[in-house]
ROVEXNU-368169 format. One line per field, with one value per residue (C-alpha): residue in three letters; y, z, x. Coordinates in steps of 0.2 Angstrom, whole numbers. Example, Ala and Ser with C-alpha at 12.3 -4.5 7.8 and 13.67 -1.06 7.14 Angstrom:
code: Ala|Ser
Y: -22|-5
Z: 39|36
X: 62|68
***
This chain:
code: Unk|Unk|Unk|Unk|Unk|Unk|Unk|Unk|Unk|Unk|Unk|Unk|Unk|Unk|Unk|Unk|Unk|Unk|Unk|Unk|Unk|Unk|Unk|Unk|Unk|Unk|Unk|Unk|Unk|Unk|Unk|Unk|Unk|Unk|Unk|Unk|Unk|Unk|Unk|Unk|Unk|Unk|Unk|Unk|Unk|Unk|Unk|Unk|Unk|Unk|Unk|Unk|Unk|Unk|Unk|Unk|Unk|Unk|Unk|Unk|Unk|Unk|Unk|Unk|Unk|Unk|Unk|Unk|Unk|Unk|Unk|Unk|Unk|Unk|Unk|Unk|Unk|Unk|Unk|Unk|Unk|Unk|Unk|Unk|Unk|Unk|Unk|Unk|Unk|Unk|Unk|Unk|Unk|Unk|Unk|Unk|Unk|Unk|Unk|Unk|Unk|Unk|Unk|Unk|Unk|Unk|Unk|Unk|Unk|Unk|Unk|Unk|Unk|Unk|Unk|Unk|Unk|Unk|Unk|Unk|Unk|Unk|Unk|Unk|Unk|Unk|Unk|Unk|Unk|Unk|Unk|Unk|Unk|Unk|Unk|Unk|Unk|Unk|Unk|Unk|Unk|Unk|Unk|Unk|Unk|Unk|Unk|Unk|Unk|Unk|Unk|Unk|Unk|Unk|Unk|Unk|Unk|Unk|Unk|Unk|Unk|Unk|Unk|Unk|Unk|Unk|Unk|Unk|Unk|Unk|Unk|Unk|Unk|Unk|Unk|Unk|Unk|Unk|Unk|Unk|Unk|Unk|Unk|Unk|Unk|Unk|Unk|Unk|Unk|Unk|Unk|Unk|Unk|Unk|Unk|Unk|Unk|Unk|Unk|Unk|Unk|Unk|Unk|Unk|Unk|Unk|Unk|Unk|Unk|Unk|Unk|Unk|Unk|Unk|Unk|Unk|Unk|Unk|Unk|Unk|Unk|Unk|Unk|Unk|Unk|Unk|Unk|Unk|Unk|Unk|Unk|Unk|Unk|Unk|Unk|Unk|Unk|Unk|Unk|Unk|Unk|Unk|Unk|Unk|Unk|Unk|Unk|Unk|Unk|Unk|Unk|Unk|Unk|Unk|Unk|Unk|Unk|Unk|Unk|Unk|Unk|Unk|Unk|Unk|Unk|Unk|Unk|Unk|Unk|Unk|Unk|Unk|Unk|Unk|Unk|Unk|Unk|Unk|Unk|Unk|Unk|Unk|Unk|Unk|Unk|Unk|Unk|Unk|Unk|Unk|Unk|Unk|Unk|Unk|Unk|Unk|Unk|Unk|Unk|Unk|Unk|Unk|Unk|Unk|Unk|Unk|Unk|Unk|Unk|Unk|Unk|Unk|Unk|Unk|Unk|Unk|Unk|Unk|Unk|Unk|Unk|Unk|Unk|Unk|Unk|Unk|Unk|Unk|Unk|Unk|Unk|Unk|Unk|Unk|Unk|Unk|Unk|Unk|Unk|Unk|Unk|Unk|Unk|Unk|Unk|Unk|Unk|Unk|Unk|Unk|Unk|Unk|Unk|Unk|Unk|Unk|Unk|Unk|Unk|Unk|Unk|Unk|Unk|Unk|Unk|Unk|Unk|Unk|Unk|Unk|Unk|Unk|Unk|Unk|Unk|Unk|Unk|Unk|Unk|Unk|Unk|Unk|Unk|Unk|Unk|Unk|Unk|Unk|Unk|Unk|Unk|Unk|Unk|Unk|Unk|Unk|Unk|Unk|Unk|Unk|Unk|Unk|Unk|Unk|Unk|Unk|Unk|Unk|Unk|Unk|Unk|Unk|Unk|Unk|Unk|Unk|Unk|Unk|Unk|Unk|Unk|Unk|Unk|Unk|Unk|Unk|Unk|Unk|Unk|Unk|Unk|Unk|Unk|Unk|Unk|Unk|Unk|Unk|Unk|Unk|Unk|Unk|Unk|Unk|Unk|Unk|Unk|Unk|Unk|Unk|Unk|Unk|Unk|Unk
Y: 293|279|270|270|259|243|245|250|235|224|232|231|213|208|219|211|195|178|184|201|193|178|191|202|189|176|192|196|177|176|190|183|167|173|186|174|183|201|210|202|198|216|226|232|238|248|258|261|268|281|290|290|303|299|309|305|311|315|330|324|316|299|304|315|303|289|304|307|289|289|303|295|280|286|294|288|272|270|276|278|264|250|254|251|235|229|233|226|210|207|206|195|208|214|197|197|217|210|195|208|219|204|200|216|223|212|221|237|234|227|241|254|245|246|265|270|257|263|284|298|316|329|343|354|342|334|316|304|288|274|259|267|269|253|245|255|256|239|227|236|245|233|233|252|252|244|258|268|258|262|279|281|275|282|300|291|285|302|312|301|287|287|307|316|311|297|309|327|315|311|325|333|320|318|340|341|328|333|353|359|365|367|355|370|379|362|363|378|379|360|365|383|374|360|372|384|366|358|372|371|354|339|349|359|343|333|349|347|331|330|341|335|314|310|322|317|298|300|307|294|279|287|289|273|265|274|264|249|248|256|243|229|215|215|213|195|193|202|197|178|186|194|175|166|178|177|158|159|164|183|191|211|222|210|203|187|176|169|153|150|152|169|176|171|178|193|197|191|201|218|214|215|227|240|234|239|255|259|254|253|237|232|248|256|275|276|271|287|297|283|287|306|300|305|289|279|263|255|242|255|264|248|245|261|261|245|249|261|244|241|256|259|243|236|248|261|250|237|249|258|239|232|251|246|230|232|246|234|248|235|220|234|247|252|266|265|275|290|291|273|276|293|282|269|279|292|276|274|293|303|317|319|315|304|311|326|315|305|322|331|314|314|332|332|312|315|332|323|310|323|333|316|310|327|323|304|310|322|311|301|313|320|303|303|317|318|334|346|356|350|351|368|362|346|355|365|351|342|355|357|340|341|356|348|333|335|334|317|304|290|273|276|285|269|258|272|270|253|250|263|254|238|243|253|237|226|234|236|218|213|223|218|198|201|212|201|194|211|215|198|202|219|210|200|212|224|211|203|221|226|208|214|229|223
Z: -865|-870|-880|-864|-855|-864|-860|-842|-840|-844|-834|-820|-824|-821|-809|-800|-804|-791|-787|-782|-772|-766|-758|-750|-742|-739|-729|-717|-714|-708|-696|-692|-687|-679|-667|-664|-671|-661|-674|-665|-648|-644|-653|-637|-629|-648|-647|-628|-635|-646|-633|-621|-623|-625|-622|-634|-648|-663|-673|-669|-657|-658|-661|-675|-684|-684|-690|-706|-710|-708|-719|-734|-734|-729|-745|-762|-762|-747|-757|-776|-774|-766|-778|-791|-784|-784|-804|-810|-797|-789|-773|-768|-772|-755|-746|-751|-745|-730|-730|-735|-721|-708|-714|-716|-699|-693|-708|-703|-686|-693|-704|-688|-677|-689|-694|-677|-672|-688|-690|-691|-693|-708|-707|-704|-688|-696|-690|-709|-708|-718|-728|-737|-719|-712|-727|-726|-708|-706|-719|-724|-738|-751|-750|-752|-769|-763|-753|-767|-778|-764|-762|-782|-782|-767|-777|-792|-781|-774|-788|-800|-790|-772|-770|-783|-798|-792|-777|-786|-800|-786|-779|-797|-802|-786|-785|-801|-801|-781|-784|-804|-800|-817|-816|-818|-803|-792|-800|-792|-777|-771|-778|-767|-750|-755|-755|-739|-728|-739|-737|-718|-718|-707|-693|-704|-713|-695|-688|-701|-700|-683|-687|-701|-700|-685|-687|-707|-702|-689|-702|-714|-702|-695|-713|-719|-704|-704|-720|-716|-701|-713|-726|-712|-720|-736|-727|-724|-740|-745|-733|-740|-759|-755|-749|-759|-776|-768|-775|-787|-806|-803|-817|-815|-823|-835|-843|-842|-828|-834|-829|-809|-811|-822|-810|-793|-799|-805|-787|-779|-788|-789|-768|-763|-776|-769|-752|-753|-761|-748|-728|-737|-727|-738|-746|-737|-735|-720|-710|-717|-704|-692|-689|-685|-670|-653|-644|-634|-641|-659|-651|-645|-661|-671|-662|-665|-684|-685|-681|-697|-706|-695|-696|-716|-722|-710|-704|-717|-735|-727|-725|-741|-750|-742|-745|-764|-764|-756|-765|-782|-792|-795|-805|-813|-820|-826|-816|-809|-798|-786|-799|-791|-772|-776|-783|-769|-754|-764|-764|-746|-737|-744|-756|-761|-744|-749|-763|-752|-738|-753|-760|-743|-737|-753|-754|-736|-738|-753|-748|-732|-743|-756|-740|-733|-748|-752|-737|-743|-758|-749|-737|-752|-761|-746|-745|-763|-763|-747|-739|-744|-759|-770|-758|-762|-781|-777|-769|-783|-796|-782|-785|-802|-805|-791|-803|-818|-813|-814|-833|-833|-835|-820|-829|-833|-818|-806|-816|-814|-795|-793|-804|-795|-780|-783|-786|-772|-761|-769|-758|-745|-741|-745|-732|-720|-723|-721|-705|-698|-686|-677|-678|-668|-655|-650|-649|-635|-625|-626|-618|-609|-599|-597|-591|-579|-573|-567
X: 138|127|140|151|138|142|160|158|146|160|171|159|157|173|177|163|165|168|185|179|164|174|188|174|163|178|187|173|168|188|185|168|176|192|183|170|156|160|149|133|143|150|133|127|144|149|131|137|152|144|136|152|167|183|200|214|224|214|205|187|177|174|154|159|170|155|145|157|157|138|137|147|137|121|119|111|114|102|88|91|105|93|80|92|100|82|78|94|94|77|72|86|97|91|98|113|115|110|122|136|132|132|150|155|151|167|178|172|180|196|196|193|206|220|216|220|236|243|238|251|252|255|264|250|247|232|229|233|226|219|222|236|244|243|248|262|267|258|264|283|291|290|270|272|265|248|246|250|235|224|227|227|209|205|204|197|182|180|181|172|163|154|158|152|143|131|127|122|114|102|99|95|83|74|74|69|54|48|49|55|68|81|97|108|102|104|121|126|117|126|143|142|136|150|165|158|160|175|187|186|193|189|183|171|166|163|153|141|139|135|120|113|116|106|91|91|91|80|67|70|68|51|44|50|41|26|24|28|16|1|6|9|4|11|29|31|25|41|55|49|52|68|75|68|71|89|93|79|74|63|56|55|45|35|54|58|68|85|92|97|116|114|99|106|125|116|106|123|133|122|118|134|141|128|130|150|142|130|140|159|163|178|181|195|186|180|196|203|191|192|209|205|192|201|203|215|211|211|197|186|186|184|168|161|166|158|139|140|138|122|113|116|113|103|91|89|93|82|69|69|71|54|45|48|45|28|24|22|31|45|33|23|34|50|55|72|83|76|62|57|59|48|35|36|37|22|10|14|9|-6|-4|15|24|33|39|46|55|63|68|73|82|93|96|102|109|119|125|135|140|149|158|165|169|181|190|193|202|211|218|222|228|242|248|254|261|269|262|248|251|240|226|216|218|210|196|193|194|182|170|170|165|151|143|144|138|119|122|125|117|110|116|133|137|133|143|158|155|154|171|179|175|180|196|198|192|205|223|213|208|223|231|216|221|240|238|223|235|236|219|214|227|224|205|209|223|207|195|206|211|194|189|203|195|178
***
C-alpha cells in the first residue's frame, strides 16, 4: 500500500489543483451573487423550515432527509478529517474550510432545488434523484453521458471514497486506541449493524438517522464547547493563527515553512479538499436524498439542504479545528488523524473524557456516514442500470468493503477519498452552471408568491 501513496499524491494533486479549486469556489461565488447572498439572507427562515412539516410527494420527511445528509457529512472528516487538514496544511487550512463552507452554503441550495424540480420514480416506486437526474432531465440527451460520469463516480466514492473506507478506518483507530478492542472485531461488528439498516432501504437508513444525528451532534457540540470555555483564552490567539497561517508560511510540527505560493496553495488546496469532504457543497451526493424529502417546493427544500453546509462545516469542523489547535498537539507533535483529535480533546477534559466522546462521536458519526453513503451509490447505481437488479449485489459488495476495511491503512485511504471526490464534483458543477438559470428563477417565483401571501 505504501508505494501507492506517491501516485495517489499525484493524482490528488492534479485533481485538486487550480481548476478543481477555481470551479468549486468560482460556482458558489456565482450563486452567492446571483441569489444575493440567500445563504446569510434566508438562514433564519431555512432553520424555521427544519422544524415544520411538510406534506408532499416523497419517501421521507423533510426532517429526515436533512438528517441523511447530516449523517453523510457528519462523519470523519469533522473530526479525524479537520485534524488532518490541519497536519498537512496548517491552521489556515481551517480558513479556507470556512471560506468553502460560506460559498458552498449557496451550492448546496442550488443543488437541493434542482434535486426536487428534477426527481422521478423507479419501478419499485422509490423517489430517484440527483445530479445524474437533472443533468439529464435538466440539461437534455446529449448531456446524458455527464450524468453517466456522475453516477459512475457516484458508486466509486461510495464504495471506495467518503462511504466506506476512510469511515471504518476511523472508527478502528479511534476503538482501538480509546478501548483495545482487535480491528477484526470492529470489522465485524460495523459490517453486521451496516447491513441490519442498509437492507431496509431509505426508509430504514432515514429512521436511524433521525435518532442518532441530533443526539450525537448534540454531544459533540457540548464537549467541544466545554473546552473551549475552560481553554477560553487561548482561542483568539488561534482564530488570529488560522487567518493569518491562511496567506502565510506555518511551520508544523518542528518542519520547516516553504515558500508563500507552495504553503498558501497547500492550506488552500487541503481547506477546501476536506471542506468538499466534510459538508459536500459541490459534490453532487446529497441531492440524491434531497430529492426523497416530501415537499411541494424545490425552494423550500433547497433551503433546508443548505443549512447542512452550516452546521458541518461551521459549527462542528470549526470546533474540532480550534480544540486542536489550542491544545498545542499540532506545533509539538506528530500525531495525525483520530490519534490527534484524541490527544487534543484528552488535554482538554480530566482523565480520558475526551478520548471517549472522540471515540463514541466517531463510532456513532461514521456509522451514519457509511448507511447514507450505501444509499448514494445505490441511487447511482439504478440510474445506470436502468432499474434495481443489481441492487442487493451492491449491497453486499458494500458491505464487504466496510469489513475489510479496518485493514488498511489511514494515508492512502484519504487520498482515495479526496480523488474519488473530485471527480464526482466535476459533472456536477457542470450541470449546476448550465441549469443556474432555473435555479435563480424558481428563487424569485418562491419569494415572490410568498411576498404575495403576507
Amino acid at each position: 500500500m505504501d508505494s501507492l501513496v506517491p501516485v495517489l499524491e499525484k493524482i490528488q494533486t492534479i485533481v485538486w489543483g487550480p481548476p478543481t479549486l477555481l470551479l468549486l469556489l468560482a460556482t458558489g461565488l456565482y450563486f452567492t451573487v446571483r441569489l444575493k447572498g440567500l445563504q446569510i439572507s434566508k438562514l433564519g427562515l431555512a432553520m424555521k423550515y427544519i422544524f415544520q412539516k411538510e406534506e408532499g410527494e416523497g419517501d421521507v420527511s423533510a426532517f429526515g432527509s436533512l438528517c441523511t445528509a447530516l449523517a453523510a457529512t457528519i462523519g470523519t472528516g469533522s473530526i479525524v478529517g479537520v485534524a488532518t487538514a490541519l497536519r498537512a496544511g496548517g491552521p489556515g487550512a481551517l480558513f479556507w474550510m470556512w471560506v468553502s463552507a460560506f460559498l458552498g452554503m449557496a451550492t448546496k441550495y442550488a443543488e437541493g432545488v434542482l434535486a426536487v424540480k428534477y426527481r422521478s420514480v423507479d419501478e419499485n416506486g422509490q423517489i430517484c434523484g440527483g445530479p445524474m437526474y437533472y443533468i439529464q432531465n435538466g440539461m437534455g440527451e446529449k448531456w446524458k453521458w455527464l450524468a453517466k460520469l456522475f453516477a459512475f463516480f457516484g458508486i466509486m466514492t461510495a464504495m471506495l471514497g467518503c462511504g466506506t473506507f476512510p469511515q471504518v478506518n476511523a472508527i478502528t483507530e479511534s476503538t482501538s486506541e480509546a478501548f483495545g478492542i482487535p480491528a477484526w472485531i470492529i470489522g465485524i461488528v460495523v459490517a453486521v449493524a451496516v447491513a441490519c439498516v442498509v437492507l431496509g432501504g431509505i426508509k430504514s437508513i432515514s429512521s436511524a438517522a433521525e435518532l442518532i444525528v441530533p443526539f450525537m451532534a448534540m454531544f459533540y457540540i457540548l464537549g467541544s464547547l466545554l473546552i473551549l470555555i475552560l481553554n477560553a483564552e487561548a482561542i483568539p490567539g488561534a482564530l488570529k493563527l488560522i487567518v493569518t497561517s491562511a496567506f502565510t508560511p506555518h511551520a508544523v510540527a518542528g518542519g520547516a515553512a516553504g515558500t508563500v505560493f507552495i504553503s498558501v496553495m497547500t492550506a488552500m488546496r487541503t481547506g477546501i479538499a476536506r471542506g468538499v469532504y466534510t459538508n459536500e457543497a459541490g459534490l453532487g451526493s446529497s441531492p440524491i436524498v434531497v430529492a426523497a424529502a416530501k415537499t411541494k417546493s424545490c425552494v423550500r427544500q433547497g433551503l433546508v439542504s443548505m443549512t447542512s453546509v452550516f452546521f458541518t462545516t461551521i459549527v462542528i469542523c470549526t470546533m474540532t479545528g480550534i480544540v486542536v489547535i489550542t491544545s498545542g498537539y499540532l506545533d509539538t507533535t506528530n500525531l495525525d488523524g483520530g490519534k490527534l483529535s484524541n490527544a487534543a480533546y484528552n488535554a482538554g477534559l480530566p482523565g480520558n473524557l475526551g478520548m471517549y466522546m472522540v471515540s463514541i462521536g466517531l463510532i456513532f458519526f461514521a456509522f451514519t456516514t457509511i448507511i447514507s453513503w450505501c444509499y448514494y451509490g445505490e441511487r447511482c447505481l439504478v440510474y445506470l442500470c436502468k432499474g434495481v437488479k443489481w441492487v442487493v449485489l451492491y449491497k453486499v459488495l458494500y458491505i464487504a468493503c466496510v469489513a475489510a476495511a479496518p485493514y488498511l491503512e489511514l494515508q492512502p485511504i484519504w487520498l482515495l477519498a479526496d480523488i474519488t471526490n473530485a471527480c464526482m464534483a466535476f459533472p456536477n458543477l457542470i450541470g449546476l452552471l448550465g441549469l443556474s438559470p432555473v435555479v435563480i428563477k424558481e428563487t424569485k417565483d418562491y419569494f415572490a408568491g410568498l411576498k404575495n401571501t403576507r
